[in-house]
N, CA, C and O atoms as CSV, one atom per row, in Angstrom:
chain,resi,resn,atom,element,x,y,z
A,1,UNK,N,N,55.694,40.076,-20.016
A,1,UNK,CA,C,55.411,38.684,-19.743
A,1,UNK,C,C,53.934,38.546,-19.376
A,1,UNK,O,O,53.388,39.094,-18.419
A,2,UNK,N,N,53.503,37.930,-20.056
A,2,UNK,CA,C,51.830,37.245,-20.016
A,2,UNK,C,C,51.523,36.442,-18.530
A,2,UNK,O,O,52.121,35.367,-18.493
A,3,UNK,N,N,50.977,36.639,-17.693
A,3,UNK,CA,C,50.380,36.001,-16.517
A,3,UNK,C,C,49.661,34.898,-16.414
A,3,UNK,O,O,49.796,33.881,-15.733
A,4,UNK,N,N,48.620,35.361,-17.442
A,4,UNK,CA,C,47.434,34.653,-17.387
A,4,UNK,C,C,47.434,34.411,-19.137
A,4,UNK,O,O,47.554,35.395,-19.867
A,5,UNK,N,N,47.289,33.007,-19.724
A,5,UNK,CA,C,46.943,32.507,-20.941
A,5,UNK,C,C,45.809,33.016,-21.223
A,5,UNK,O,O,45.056,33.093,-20.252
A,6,UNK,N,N,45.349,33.448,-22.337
A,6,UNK,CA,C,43.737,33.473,-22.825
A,6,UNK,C,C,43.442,32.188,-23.261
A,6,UNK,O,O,44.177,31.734,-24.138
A,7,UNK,N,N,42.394,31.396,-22.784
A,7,UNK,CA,C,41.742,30.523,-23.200
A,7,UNK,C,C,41.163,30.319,-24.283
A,7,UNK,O,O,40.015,30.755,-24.371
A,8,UNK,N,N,41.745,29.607,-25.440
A,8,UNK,CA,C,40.882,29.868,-26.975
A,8,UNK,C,C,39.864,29.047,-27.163
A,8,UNK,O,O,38.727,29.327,-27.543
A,9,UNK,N,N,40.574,27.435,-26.722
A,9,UNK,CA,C,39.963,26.223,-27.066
A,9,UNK,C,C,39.327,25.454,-25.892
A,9,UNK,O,O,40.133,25.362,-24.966
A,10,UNK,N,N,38.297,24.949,-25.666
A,10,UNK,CA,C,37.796,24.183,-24.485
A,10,UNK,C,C,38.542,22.768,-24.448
A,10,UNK,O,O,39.448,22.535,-25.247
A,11,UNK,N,N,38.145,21.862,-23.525
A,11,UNK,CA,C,38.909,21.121,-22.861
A,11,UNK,C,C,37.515,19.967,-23.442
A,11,UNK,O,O,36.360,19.973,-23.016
A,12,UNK,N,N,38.254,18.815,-24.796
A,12,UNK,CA,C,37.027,18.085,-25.010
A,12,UNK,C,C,35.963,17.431,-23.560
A,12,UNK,O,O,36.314,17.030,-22.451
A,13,UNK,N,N,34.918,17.526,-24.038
A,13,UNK,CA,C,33.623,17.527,-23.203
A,13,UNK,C,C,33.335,18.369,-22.327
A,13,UNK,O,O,32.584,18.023,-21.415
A,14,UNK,N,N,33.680,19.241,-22.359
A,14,UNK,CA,C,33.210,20.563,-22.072
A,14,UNK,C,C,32.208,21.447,-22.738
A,14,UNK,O,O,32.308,21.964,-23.851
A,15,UNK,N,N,31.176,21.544,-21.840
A,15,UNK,CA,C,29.739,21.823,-22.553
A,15,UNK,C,C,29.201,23.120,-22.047
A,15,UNK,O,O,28.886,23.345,-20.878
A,16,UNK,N,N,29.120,24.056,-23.181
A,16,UNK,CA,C,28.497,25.474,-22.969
A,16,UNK,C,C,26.993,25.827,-23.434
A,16,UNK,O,O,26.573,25.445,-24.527
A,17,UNK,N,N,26.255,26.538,-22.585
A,17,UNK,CA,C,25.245,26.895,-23.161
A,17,UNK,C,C,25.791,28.502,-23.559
A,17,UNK,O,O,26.355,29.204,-22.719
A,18,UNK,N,N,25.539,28.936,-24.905
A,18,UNK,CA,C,25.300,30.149,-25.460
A,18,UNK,C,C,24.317,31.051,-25.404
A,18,UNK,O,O,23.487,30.925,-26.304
A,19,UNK,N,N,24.066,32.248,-24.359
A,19,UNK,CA,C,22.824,32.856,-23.778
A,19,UNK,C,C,22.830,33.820,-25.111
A,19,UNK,O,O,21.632,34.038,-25.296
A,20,UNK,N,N,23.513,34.453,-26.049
A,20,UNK,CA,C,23.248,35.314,-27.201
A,20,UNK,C,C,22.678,33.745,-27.849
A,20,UNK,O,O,21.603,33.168,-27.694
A,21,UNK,N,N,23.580,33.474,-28.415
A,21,UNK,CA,C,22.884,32.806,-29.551
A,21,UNK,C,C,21.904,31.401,-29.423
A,21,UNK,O,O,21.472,30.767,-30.386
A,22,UNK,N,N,21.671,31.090,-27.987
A,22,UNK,CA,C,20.718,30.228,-27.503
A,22,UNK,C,C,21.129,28.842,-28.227
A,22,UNK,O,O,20.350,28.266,-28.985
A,23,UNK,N,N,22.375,28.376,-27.938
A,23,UNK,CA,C,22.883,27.239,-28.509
A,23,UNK,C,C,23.830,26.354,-27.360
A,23,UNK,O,O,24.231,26.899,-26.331
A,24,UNK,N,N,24.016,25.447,-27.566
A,24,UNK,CA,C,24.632,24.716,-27.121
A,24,UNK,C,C,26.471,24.097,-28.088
A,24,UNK,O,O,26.643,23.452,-29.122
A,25,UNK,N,N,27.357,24.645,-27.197
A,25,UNK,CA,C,28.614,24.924,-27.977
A,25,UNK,C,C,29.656,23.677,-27.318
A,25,UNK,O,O,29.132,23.104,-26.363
A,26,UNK,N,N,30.825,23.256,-27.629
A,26,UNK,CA,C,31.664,21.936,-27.081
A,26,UNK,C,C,32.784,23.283,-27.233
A,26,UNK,O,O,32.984,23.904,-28.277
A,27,UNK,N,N,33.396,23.524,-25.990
A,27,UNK,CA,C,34.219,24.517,-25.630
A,27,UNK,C,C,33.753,26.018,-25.856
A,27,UNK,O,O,32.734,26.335,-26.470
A,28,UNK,N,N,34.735,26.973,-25.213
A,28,UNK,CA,C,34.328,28.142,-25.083
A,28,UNK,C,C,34.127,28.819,-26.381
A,28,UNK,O,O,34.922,29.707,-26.689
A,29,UNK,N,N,33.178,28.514,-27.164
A,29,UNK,CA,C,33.244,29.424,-28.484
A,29,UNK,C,C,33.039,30.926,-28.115
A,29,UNK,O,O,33.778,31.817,-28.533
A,30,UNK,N,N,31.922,31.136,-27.257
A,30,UNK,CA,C,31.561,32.325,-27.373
A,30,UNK,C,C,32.257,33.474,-25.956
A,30,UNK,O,O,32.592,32.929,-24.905
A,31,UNK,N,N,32.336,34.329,-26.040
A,31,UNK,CA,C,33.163,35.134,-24.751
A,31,UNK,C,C,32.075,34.601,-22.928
A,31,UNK,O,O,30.853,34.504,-22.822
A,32,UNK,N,N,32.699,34.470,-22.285
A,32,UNK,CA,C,32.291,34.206,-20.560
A,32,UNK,C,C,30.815,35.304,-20.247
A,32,UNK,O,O,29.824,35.100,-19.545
A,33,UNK,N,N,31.156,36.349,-20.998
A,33,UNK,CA,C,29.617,36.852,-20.709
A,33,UNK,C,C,28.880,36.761,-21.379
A,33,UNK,O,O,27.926,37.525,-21.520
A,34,UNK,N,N,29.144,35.709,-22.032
A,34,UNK,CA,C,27.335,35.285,-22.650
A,34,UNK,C,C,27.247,33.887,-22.786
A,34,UNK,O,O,26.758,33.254,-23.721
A,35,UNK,N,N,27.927,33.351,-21.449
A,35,UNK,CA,C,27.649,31.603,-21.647
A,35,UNK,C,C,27.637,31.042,-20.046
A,35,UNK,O,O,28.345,31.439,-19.121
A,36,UNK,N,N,26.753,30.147,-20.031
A,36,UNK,CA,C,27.220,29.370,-18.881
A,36,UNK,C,C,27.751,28.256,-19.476
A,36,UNK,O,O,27.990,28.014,-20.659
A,37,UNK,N,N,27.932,27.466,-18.243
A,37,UNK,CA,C,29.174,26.188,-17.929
A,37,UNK,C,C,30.472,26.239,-17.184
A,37,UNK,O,O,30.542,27.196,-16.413
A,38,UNK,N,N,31.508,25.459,-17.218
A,38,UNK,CA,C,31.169,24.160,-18.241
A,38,UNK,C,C,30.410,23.479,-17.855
A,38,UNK,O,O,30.023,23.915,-16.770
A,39,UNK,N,N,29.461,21.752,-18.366
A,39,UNK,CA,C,28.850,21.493,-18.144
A,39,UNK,C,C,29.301,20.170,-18.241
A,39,UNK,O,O,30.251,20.155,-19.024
A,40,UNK,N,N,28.993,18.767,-17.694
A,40,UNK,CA,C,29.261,17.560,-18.107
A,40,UNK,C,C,29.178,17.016,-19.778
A,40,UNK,O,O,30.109,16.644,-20.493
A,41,UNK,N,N,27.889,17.108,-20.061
A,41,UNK,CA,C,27.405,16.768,-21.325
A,41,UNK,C,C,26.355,18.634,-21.879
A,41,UNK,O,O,26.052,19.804,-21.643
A,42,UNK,N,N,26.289,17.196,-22.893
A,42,UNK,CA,C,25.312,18.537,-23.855
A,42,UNK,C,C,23.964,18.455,-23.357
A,42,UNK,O,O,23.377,19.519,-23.159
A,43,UNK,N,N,23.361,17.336,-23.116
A,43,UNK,CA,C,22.117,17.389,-22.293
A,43,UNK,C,C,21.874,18.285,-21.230
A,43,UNK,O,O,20.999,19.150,-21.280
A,44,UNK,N,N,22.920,18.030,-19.895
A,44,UNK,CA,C,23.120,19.246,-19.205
A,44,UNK,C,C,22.800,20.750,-19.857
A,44,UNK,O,O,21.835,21.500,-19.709
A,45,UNK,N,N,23.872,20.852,-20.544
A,45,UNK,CA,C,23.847,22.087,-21.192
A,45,UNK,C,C,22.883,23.223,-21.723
A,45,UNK,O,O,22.802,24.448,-21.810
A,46,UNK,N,N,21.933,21.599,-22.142
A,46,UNK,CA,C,20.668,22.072,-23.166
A,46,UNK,C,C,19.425,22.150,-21.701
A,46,UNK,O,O,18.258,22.101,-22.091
A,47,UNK,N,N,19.557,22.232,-20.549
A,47,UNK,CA,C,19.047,22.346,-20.097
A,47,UNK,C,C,19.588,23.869,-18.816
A,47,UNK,O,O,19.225,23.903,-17.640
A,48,UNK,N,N,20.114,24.498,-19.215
A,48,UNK,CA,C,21.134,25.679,-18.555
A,48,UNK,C,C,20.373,26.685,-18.028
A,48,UNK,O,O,20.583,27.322,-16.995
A,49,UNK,N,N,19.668,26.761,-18.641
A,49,UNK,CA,C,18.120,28.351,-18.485
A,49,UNK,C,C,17.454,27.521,-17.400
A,49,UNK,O,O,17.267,28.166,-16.369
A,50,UNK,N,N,17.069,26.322,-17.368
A,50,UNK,CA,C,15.971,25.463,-16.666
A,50,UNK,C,C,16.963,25.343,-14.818
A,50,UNK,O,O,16.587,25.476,-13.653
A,51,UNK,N,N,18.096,25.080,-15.380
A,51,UNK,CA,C,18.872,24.953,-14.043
A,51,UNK,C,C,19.102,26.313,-13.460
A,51,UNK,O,O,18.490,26.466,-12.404
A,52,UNK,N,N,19.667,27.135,-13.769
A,52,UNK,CA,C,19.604,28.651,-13.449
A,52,UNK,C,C,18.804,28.943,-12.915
A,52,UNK,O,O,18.977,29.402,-11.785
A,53,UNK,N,N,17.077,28.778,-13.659
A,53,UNK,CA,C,16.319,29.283,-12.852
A,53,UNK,C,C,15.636,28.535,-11.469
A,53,UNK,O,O,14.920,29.143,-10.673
A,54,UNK,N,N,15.958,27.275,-11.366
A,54,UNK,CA,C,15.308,26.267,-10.528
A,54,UNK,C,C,16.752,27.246,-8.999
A,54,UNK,O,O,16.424,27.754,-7.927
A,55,UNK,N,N,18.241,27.127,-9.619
A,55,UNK,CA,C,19.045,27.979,-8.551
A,55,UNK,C,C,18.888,28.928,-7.693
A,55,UNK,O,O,19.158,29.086,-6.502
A,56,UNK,N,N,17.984,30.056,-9.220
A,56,UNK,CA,C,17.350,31.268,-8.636
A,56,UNK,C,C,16.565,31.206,-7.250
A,56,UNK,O,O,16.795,31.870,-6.240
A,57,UNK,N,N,15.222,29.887,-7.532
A,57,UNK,CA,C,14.176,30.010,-6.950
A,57,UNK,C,C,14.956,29.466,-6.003
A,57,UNK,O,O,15.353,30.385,-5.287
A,58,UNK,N,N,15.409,28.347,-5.610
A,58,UNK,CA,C,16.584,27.997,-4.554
A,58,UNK,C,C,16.867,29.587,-3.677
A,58,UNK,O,O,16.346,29.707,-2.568
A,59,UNK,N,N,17.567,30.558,-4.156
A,59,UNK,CA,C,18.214,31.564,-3.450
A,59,UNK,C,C,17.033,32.438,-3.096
A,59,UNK,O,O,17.208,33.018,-2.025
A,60,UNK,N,N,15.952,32.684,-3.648
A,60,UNK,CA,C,14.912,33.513,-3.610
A,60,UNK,C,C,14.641,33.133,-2.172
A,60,UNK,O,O,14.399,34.054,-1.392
A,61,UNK,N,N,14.650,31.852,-1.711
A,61,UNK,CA,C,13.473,31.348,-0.813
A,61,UNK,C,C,15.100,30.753,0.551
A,61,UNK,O,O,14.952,29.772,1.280
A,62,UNK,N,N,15.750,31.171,0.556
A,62,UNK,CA,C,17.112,30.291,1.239
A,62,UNK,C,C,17.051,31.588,2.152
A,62,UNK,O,O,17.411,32.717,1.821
A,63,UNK,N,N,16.407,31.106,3.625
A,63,UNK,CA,C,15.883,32.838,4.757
A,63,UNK,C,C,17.359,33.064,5.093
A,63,UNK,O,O,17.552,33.693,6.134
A,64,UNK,N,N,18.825,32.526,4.160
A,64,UNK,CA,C,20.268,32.687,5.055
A,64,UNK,C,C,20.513,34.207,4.042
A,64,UNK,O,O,20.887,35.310,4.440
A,65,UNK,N,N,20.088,33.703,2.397
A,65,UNK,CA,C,20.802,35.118,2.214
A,65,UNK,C,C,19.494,36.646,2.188
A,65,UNK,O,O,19.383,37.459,1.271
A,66,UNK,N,N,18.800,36.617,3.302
A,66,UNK,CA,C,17.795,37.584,3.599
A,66,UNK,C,C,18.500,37.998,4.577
A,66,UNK,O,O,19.428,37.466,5.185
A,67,UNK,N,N,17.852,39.261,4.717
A,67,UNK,CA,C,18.611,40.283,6.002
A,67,UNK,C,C,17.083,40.574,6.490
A,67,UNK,O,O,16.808,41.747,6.742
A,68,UNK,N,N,16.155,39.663,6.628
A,68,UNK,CA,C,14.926,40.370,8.021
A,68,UNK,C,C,15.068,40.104,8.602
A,68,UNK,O,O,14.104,40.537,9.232
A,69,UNK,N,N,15.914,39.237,9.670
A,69,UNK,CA,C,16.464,39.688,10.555
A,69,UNK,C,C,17.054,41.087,10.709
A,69,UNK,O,O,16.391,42.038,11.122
A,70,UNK,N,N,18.493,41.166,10.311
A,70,UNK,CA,C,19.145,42.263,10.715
A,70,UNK,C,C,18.204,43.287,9.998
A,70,UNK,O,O,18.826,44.336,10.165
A,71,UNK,N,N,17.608,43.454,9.629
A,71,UNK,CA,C,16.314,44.696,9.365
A,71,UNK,C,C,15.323,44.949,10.765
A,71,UNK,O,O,14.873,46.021,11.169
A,72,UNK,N,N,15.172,43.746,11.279
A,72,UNK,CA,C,13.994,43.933,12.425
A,72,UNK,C,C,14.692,44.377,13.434
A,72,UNK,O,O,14.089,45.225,14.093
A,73,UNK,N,N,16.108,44.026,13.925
A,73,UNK,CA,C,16.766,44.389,14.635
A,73,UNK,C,C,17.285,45.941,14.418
A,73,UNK,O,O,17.338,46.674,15.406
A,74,UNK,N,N,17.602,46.354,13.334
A,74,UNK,CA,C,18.075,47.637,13.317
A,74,UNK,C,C,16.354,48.593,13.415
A,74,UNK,O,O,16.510,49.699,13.933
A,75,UNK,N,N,14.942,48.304,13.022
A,75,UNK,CA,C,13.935,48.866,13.456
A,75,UNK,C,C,14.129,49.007,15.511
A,75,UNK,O,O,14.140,49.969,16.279
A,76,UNK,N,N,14.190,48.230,15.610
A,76,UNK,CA,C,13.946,48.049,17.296
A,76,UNK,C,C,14.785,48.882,17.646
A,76,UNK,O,O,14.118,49.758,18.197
A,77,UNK,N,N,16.380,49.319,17.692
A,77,UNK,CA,C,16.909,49.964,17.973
A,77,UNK,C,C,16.605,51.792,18.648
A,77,UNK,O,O,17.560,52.495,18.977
């Protein structure tokens, strides 16, 4: 007995960006590791690399997921 369905077909308006083939897809064409989404629209979509990285710089600079603290503290010890 099957648990879990495999997902073939997306759910209309459901918007993928394709990181292999650098496209913009309407459901899951391509396998989960090589796409983000889902996305509202295709505009969204077509903008996926641009949002990712604006996230990145978000987390780069967010002093919650840094450990200098608990680094300065385990020096002092």
């Amino acid at each position: 007995m099957t648990l879990f369905k495999k997902r073939t077909a997306g759910k209309p308006g459901e918007w993928y960006y394709c990181l292999e083939h650098k496209t913009v897809e309407e459901g899951p064409d391509c396998p989960g590791k090589d796409r983000f989404g889902p996305y509202a629209s295709p505009e969204e979509a077509r903008h996926a690399m641009e949002i990712a990285a604006e996230r990145n710089l978000q987390w780069e600079n967010d002093p919650r997921w840094h450990d200098a603290q608990a680094d300065e503290d385990t020096e002092e010890s």
